[in-house]
N, CA, C and O atoms as CSV, one atom per row, in Angstrom:
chain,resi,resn,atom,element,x,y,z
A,1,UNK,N,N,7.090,5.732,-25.580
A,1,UNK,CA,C,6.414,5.452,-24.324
A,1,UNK,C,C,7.312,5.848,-23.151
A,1,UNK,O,O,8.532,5.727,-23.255
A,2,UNK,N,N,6.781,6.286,-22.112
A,2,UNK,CA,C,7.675,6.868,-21.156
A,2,UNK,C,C,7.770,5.618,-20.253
A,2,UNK,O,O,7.101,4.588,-20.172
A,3,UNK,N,N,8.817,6.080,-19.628
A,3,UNK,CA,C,9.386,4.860,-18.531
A,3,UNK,C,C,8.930,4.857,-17.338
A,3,UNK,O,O,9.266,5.889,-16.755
A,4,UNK,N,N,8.008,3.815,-16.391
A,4,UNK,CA,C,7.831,3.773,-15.149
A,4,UNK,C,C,8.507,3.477,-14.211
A,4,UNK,O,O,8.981,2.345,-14.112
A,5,UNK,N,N,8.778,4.757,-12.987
A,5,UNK,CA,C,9.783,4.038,-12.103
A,5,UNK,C,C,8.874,4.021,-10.953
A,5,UNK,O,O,8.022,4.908,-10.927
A,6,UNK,N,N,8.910,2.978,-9.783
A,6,UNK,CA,C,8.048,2.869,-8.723
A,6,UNK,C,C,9.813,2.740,-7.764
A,6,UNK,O,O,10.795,1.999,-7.704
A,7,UNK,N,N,9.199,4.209,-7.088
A,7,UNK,CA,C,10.255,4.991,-6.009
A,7,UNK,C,C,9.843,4.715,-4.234
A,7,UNK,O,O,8.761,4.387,-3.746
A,8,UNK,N,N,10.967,4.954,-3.663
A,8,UNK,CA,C,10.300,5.034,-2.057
A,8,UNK,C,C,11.449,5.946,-1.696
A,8,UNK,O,O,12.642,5.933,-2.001
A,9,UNK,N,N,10.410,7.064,-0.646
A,9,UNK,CA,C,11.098,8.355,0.423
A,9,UNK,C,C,11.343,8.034,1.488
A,9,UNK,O,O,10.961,6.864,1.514
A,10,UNK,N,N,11.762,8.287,2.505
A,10,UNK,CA,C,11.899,8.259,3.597
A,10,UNK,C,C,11.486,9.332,4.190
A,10,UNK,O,O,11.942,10.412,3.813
A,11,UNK,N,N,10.687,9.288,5.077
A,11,UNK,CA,C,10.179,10.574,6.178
A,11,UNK,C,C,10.435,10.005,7.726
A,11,UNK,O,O,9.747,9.374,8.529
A,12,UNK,N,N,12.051,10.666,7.724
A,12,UNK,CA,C,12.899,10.333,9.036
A,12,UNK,C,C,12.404,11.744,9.751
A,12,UNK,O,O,12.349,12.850,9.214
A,13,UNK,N,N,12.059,11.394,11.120
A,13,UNK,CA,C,11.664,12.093,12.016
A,13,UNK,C,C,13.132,12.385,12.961
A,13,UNK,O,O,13.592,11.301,13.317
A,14,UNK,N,N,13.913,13.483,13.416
A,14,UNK,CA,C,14.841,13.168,14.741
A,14,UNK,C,C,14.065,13.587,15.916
A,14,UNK,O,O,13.007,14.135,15.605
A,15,UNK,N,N,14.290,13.487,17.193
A,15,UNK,CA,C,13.433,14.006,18.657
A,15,UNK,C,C,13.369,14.931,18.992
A,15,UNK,O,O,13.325,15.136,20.205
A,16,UNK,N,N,13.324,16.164,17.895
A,16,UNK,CA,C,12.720,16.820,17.791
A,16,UNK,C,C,12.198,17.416,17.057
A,16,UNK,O,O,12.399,18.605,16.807
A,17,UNK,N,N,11.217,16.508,16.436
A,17,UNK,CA,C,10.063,15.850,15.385
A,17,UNK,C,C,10.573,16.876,14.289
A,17,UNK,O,O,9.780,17.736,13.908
A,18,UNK,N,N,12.012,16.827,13.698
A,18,UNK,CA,C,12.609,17.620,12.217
A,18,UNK,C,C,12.215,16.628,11.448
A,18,UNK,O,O,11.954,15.533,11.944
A,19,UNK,N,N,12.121,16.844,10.226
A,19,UNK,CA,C,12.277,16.021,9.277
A,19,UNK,C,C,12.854,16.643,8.340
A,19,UNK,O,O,12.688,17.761,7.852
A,20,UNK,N,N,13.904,15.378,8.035
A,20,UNK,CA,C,15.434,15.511,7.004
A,20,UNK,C,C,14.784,15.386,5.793
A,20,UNK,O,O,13.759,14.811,5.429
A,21,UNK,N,N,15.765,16.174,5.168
A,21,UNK,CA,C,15.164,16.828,3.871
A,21,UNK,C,C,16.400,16.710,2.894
A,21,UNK,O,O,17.417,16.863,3.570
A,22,UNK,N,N,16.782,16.443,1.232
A,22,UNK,CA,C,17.473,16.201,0.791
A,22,UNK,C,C,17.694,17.108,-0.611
A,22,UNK,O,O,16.600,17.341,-1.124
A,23,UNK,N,N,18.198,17.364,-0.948
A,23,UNK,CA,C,18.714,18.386,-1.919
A,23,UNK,C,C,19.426,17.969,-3.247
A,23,UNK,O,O,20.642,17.830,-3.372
A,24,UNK,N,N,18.338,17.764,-4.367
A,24,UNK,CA,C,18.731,16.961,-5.232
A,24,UNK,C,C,20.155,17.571,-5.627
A,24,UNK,O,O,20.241,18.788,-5.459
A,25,UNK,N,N,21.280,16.923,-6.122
A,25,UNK,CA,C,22.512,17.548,-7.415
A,25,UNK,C,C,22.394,17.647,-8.007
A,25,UNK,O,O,21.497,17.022,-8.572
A,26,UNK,N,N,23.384,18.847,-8.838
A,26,UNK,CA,C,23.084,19.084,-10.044
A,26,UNK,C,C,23.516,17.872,-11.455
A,26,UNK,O,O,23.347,17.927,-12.673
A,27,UNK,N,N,24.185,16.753,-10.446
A,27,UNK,CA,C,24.221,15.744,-11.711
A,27,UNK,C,C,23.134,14.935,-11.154
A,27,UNK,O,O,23.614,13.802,-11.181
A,28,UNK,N,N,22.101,14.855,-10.726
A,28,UNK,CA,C,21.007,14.322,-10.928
A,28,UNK,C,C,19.990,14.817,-11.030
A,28,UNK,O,O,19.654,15.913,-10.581
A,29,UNK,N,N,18.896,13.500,-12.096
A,29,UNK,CA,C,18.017,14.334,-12.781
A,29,UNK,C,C,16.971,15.178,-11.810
A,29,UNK,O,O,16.656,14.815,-10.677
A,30,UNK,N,N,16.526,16.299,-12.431
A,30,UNK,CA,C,15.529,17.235,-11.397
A,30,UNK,C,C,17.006,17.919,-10.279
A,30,UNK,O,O,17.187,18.133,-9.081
A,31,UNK,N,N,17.480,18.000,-11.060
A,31,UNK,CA,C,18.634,19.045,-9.934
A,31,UNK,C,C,18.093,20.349,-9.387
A,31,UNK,O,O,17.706,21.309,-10.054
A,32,UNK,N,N,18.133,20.209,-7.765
A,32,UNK,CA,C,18.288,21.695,-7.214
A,32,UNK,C,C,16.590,21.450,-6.542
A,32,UNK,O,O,15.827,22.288,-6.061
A,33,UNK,N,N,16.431,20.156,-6.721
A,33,UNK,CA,C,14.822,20.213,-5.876
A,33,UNK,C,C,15.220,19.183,-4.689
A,33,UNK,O,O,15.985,18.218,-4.668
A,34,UNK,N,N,14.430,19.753,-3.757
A,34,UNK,CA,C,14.132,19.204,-2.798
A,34,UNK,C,C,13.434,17.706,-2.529
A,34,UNK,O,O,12.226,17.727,-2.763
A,35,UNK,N,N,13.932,16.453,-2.100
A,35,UNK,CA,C,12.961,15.632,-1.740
A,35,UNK,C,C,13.552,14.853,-0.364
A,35,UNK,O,O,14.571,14.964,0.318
A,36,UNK,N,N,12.308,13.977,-0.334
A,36,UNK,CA,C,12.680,12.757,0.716
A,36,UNK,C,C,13.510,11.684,0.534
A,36,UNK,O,O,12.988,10.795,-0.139
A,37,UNK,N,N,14.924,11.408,1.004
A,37,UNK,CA,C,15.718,10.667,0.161
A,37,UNK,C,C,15.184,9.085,-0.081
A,37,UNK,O,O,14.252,8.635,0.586
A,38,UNK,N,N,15.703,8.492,-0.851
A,38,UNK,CA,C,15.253,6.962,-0.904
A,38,UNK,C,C,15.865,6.701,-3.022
A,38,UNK,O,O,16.688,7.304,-3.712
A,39,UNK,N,N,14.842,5.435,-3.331
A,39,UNK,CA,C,15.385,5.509,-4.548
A,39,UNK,C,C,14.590,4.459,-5.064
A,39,UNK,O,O,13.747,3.937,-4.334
A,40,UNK,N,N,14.766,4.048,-6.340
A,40,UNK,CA,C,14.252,2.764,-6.749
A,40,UNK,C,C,14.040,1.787,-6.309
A,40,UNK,O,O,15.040,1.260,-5.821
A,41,UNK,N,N,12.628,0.915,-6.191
A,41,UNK,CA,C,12.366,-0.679,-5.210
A,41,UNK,C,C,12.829,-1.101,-6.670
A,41,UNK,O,O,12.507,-0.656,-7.771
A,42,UNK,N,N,13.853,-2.300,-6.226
A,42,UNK,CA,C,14.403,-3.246,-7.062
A,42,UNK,C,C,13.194,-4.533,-6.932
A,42,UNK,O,O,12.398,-4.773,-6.024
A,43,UNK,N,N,13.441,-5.221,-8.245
A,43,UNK,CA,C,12.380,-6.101,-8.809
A,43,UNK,C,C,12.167,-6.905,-7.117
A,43,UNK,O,O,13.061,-6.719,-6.291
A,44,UNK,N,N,11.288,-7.524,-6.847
A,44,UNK,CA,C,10.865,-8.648,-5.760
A,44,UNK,C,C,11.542,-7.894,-4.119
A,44,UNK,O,O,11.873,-8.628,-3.187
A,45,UNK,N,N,11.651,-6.222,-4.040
A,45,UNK,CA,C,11.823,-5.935,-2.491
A,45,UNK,C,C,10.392,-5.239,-2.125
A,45,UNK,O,O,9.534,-4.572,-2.703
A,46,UNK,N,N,10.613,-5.738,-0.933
A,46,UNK,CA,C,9.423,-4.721,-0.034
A,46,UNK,C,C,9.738,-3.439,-0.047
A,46,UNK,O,O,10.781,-2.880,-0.387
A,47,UNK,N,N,8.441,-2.906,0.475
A,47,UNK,CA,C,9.034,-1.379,0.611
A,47,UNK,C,C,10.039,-1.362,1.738
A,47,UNK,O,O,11.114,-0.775,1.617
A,48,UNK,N,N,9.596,-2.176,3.116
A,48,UNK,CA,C,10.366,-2.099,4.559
A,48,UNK,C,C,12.366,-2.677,3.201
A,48,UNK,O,O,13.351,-1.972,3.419
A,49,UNK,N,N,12.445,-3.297,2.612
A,49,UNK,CA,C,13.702,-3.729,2.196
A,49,UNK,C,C,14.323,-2.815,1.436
A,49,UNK,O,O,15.531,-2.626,1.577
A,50,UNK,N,N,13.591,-2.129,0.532
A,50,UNK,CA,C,13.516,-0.560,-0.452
A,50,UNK,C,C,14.535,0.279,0.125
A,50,UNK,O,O,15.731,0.564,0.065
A,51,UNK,N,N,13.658,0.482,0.603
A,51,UNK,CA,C,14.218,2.125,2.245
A,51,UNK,C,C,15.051,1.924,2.725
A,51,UNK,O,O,15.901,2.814,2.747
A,52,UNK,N,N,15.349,0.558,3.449
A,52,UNK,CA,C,16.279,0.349,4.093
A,52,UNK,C,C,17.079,0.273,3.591
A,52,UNK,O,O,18.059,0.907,3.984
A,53,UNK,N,N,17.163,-0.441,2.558
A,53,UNK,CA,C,18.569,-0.470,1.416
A,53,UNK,C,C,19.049,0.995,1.063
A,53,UNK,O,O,20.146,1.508,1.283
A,54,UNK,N,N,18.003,1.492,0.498
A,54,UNK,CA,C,18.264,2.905,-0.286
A,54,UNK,C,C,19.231,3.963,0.768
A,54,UNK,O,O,20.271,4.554,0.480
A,55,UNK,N,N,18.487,3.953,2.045
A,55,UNK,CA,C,19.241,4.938,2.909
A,55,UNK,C,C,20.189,4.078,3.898
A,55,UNK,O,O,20.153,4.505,5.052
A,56,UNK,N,N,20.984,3.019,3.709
A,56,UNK,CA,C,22.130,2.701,3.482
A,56,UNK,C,C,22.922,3.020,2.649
A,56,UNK,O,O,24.086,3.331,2.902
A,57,UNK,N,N,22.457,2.993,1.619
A,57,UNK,CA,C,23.451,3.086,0.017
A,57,UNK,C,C,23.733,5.062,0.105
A,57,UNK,O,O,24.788,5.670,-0.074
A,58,UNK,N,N,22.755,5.454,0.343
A,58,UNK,CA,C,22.543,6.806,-0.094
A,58,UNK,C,C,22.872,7.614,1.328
A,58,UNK,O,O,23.588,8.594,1.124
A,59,UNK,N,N,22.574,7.453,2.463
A,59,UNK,CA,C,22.771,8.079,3.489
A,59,UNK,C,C,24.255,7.778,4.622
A,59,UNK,O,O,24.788,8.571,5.397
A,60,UNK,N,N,24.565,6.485,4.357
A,60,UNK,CA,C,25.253,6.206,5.353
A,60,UNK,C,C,24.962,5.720,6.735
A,60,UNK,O,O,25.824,5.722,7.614
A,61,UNK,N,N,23.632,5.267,6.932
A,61,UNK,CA,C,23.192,5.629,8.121
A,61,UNK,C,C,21.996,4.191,8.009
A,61,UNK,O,O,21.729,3.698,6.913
A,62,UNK,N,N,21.482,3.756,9.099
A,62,UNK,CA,C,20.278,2.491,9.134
A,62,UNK,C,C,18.835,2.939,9.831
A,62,UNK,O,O,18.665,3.216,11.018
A,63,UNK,N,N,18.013,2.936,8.951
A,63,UNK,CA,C,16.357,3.429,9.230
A,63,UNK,C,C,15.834,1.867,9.181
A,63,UNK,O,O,16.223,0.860,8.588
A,64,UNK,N,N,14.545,2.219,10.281
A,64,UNK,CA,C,13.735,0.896,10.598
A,64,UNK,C,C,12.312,1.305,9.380
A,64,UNK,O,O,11.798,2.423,9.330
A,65,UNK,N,N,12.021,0.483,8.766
A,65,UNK,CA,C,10.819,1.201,8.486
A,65,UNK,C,C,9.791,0.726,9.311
A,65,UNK,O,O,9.824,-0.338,9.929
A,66,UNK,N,N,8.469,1.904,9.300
A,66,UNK,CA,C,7.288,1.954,10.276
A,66,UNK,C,C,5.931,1.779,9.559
A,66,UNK,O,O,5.124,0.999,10.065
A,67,UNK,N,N,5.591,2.469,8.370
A,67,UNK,CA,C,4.805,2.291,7.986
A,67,UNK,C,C,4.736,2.730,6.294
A,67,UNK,O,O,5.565,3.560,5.922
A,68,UNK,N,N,3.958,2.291,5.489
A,68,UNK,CA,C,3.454,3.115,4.480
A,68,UNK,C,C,2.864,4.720,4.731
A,68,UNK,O,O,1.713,4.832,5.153
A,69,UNK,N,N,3.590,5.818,4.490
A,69,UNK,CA,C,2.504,7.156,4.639
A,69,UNK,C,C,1.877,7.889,3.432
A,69,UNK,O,O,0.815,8.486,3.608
A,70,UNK,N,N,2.438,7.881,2.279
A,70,UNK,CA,C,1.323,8.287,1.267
A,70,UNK,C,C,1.817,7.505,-0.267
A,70,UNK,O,O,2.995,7.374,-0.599
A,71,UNK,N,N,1.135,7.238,-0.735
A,71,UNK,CA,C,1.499,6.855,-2.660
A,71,UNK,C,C,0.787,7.996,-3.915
A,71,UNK,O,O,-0.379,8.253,-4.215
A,72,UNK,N,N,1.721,8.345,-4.277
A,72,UNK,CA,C,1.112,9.213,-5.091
A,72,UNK,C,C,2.219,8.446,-6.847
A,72,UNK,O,O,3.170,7.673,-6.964
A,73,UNK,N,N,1.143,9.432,-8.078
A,73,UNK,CA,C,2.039,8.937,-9.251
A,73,UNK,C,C,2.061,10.404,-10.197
A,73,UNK,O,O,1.103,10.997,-10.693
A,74,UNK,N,N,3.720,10.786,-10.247
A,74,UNK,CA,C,3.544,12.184,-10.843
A,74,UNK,C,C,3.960,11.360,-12.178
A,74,UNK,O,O,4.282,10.174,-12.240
A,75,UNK,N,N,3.856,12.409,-13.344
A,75,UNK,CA,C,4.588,12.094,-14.492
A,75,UNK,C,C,5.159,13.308,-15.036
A,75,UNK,O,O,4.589,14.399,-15.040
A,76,UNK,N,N,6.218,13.085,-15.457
A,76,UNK,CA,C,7.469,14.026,-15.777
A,76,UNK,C,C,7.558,13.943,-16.897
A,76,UNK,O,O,6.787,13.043,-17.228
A,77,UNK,N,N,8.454,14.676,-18.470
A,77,UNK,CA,C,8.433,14.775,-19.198
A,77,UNK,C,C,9.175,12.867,-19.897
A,77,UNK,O,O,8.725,12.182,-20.815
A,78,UNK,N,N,10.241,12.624,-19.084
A,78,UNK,CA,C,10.465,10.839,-19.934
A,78,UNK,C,C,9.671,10.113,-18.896
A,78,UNK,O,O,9.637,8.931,-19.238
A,79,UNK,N,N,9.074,10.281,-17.876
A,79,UNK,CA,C,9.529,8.757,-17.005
A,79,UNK,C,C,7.586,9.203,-16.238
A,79,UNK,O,O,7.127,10.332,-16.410
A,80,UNK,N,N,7.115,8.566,-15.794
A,80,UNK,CA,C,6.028,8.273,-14.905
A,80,UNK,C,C,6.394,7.789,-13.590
A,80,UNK,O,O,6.958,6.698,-13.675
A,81,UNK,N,N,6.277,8.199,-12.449
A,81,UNK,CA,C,7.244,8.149,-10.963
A,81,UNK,C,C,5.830,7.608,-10.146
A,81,UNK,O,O,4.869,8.368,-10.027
A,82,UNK,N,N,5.812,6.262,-9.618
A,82,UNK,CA,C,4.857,6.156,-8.496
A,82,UNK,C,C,5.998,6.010,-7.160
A,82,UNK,O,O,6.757,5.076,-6.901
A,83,UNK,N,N,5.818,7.109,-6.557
A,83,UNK,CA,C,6.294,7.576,-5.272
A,83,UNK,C,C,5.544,7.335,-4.384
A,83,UNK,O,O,4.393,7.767,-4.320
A,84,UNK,N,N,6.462,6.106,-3.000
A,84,UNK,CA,C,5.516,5.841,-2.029
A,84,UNK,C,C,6.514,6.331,-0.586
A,84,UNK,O,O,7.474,5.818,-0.010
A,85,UNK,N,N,5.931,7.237,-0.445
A,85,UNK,CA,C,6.993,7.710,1.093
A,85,UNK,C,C,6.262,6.662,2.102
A,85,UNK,O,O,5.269,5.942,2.001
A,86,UNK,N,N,7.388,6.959,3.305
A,86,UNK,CA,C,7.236,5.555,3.857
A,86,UNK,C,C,8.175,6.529,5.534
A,86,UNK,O,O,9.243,7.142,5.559
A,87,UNK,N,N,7.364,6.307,6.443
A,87,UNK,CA,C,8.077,6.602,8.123
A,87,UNK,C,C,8.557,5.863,8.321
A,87,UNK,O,O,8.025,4.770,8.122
A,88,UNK,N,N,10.100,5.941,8.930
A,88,UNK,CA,C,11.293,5.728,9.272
A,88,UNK,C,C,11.697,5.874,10.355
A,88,UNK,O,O,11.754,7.078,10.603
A,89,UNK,N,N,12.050,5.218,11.237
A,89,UNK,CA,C,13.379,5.393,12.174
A,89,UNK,C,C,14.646,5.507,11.933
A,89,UNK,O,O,15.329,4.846,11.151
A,90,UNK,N,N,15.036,6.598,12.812
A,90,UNK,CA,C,17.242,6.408,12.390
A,90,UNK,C,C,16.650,5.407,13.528
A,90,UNK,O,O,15.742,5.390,14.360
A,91,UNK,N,N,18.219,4.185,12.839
A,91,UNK,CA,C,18.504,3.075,13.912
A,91,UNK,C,C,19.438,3.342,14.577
A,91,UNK,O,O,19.411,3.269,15.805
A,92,UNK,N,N,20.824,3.839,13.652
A,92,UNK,CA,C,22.324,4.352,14.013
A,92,UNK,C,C,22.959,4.989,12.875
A,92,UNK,O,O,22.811,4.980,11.653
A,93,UNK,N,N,23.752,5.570,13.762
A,93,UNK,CA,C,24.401,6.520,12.410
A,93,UNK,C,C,24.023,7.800,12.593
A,93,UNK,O,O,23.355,8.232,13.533
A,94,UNK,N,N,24.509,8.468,11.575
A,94,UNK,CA,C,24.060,10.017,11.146
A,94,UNK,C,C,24.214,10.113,9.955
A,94,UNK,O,O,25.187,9.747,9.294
A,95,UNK,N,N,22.676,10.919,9.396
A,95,UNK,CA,C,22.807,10.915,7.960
A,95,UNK,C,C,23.821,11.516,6.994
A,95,UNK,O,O,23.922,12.705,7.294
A,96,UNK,N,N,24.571,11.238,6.026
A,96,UNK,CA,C,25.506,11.546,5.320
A,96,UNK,C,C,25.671,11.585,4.254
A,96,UNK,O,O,25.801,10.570,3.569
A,97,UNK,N,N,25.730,13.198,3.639
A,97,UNK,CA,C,24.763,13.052,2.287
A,97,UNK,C,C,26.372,12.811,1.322
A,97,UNK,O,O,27.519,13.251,1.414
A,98,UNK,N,N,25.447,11.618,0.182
A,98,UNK,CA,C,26.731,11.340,-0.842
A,98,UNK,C,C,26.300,11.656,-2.371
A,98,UNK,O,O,27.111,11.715,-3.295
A,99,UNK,N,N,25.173,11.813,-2.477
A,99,UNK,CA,C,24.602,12.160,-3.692
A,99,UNK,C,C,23.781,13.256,-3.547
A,99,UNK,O,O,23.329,13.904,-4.490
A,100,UNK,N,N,23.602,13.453,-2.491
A,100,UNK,CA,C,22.679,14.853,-2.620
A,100,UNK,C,C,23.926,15.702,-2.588
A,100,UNK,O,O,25.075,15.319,-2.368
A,101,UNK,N,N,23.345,17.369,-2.939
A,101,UNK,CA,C,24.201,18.416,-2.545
A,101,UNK,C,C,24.100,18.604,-1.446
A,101,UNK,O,O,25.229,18.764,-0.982
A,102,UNK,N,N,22.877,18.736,-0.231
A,102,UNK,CA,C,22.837,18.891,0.867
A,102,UNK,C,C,21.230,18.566,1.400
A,102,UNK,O,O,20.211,18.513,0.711
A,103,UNK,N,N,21.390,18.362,2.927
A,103,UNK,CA,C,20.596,17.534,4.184
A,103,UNK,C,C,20.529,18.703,5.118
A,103,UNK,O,O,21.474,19.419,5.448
A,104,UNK,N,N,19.294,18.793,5.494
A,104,UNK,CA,C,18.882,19.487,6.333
A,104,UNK,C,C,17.835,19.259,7.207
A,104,UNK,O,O,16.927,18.740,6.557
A,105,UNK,N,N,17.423,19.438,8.734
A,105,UNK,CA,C,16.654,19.120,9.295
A,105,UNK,C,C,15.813,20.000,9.275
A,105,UNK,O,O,16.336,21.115,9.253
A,106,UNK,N,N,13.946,20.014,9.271
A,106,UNK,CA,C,13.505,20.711,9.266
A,106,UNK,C,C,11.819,20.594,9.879
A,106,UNK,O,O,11.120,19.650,9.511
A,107,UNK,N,N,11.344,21.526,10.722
A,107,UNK,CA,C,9.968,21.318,11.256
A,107,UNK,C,C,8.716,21.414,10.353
A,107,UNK,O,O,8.342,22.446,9.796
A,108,UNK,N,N,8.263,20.503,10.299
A,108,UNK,CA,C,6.853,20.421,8.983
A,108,UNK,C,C,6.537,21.991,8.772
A,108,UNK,O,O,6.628,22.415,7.620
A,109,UNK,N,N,6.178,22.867,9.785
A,109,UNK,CA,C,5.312,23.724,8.971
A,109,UNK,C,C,6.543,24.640,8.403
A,109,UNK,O,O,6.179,25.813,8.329
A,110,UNK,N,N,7.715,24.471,8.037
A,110,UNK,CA,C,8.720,25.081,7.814
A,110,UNK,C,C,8.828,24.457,6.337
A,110,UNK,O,O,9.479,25.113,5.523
A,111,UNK,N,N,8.357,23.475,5.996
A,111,UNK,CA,C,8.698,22.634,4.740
A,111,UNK,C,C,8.084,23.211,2.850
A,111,UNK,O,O,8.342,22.838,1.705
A,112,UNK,N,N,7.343,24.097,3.377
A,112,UNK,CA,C,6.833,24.633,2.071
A,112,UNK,C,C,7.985,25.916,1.925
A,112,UNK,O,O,8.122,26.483,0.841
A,113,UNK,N,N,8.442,26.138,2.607
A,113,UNK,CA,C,9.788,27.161,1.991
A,113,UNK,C,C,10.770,26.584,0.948
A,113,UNK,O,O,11.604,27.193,0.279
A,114,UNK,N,N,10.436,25.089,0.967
A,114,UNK,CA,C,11.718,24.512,0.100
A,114,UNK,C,C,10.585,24.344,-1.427
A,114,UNK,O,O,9.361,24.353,-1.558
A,115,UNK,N,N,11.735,24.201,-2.380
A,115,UNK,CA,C,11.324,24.163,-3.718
A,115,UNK,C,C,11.409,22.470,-3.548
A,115,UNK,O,O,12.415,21.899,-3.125
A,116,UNK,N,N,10.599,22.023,-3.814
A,116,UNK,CA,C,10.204,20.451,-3.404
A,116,UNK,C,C,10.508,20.078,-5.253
A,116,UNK,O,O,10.552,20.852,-6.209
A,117,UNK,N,N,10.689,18.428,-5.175
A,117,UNK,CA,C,10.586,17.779,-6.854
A,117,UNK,C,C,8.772,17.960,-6.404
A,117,UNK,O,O,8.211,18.206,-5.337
A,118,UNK,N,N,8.298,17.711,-7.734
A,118,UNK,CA,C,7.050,17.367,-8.188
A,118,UNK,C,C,6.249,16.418,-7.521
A,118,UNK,O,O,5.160,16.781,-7.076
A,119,UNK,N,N,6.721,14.985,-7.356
A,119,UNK,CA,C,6.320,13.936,-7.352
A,119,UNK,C,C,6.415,13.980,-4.987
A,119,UNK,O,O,5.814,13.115,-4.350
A,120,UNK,N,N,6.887,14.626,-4.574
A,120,UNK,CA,C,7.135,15.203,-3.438
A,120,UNK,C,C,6.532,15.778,-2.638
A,120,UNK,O,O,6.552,15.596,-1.420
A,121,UNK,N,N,5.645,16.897,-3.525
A,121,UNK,CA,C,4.830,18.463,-2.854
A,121,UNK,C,C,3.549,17.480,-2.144
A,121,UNK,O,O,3.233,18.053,-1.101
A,122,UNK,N,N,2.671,16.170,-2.334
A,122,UNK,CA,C,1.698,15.967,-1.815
A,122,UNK,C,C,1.833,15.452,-0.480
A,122,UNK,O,O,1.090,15.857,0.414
A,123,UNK,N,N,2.994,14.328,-0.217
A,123,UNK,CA,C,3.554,14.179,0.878
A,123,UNK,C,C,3.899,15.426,1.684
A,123,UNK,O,O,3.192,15.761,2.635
A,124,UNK,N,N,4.849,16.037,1.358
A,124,UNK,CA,C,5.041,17.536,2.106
A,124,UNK,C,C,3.786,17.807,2.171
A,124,UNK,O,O,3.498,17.085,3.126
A,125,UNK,N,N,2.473,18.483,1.767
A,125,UNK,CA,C,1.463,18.759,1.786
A,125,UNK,C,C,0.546,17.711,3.169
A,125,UNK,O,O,0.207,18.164,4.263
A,126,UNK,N,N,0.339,16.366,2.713
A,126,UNK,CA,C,0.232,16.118,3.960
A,126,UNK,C,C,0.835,15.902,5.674
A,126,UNK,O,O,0.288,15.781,6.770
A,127,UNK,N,N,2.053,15.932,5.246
A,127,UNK,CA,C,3.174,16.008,6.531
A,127,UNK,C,C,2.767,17.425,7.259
A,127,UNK,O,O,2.728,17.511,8.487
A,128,UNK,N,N,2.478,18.488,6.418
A,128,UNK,CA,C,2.116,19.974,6.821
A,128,UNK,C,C,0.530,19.420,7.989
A,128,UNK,O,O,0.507,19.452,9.220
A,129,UNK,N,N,-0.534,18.993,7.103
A,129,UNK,CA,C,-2.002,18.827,7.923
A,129,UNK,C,C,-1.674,17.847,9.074
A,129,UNK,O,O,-2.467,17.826,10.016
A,130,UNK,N,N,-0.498,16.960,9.107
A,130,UNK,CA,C,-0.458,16.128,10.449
A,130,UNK,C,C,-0.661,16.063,11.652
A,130,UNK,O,O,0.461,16.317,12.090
A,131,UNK,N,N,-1.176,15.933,12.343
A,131,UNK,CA,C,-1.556,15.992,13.680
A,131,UNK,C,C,0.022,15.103,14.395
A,131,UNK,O,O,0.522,13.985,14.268
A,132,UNK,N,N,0.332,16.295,15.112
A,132,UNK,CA,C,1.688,15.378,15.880
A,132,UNK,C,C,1.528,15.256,17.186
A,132,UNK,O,O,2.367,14.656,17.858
């Protein structure tokens, strides 16, 4: 039986509406794809506690969360991924990548150039139709 993980992204906007983009490593699994950083909701957190934790741990940096923006559920060859990206504020800081290979800022309709993970492309997909 494959393993379910229920994930949360971050879709950090900077002022001038980029959105940071994260670059999986090659020691982690799905290396060399693109996603929205974040990570596992631990048993009994919110998503607003998720995110915030995650891009502390992972970024260096403090996001407010704003809202739920899409839930989708890919499944991969071990694991079943319900991925819920989620809009963000930077609070302070600057992002600082420690597990990714690399962070980049980037304008939505610029975002289908990247080789996205799987569980990823529908969010990107709707971030693209957004009305800003």
């Amino acid at each position: 039986m494959k393993k379910s993980l229920k994930v949360v992204g971050a879709i950090i906007e900077n002022k001038d509406k980029e959105i940071l983009c994260a670059l999986r490593s090659t020691k982690m699994s799905l290396p060399n794809v693109w996603e929205f950083p974040g990570g596992k909701i631990e048993q009994g957190e919110s998503f607003k506690q998720a995110i915030e934790r995650e891009i502390k741990e992972e970024l260096s940096c403090s996001v407010e969360f704003i809202d739920v923006f899409y839930n989708n559920t890919c499944e991969y060859e071990k694991s079943i991924v319900n991925l819920i990206t989620v809009k963000c504020r930077l609070v302070s800081g600057t992002p600082t990548k420690s597990e990714h290979s690399k962070l980049i800022w980037m304008h939505r309709e610029n975002l289908p150039s990247l080789k996205w993970a799987p569980a990823d492309i529908p969010t990107m997909k709707k971030l693209l139709n957004e009305k800003v």
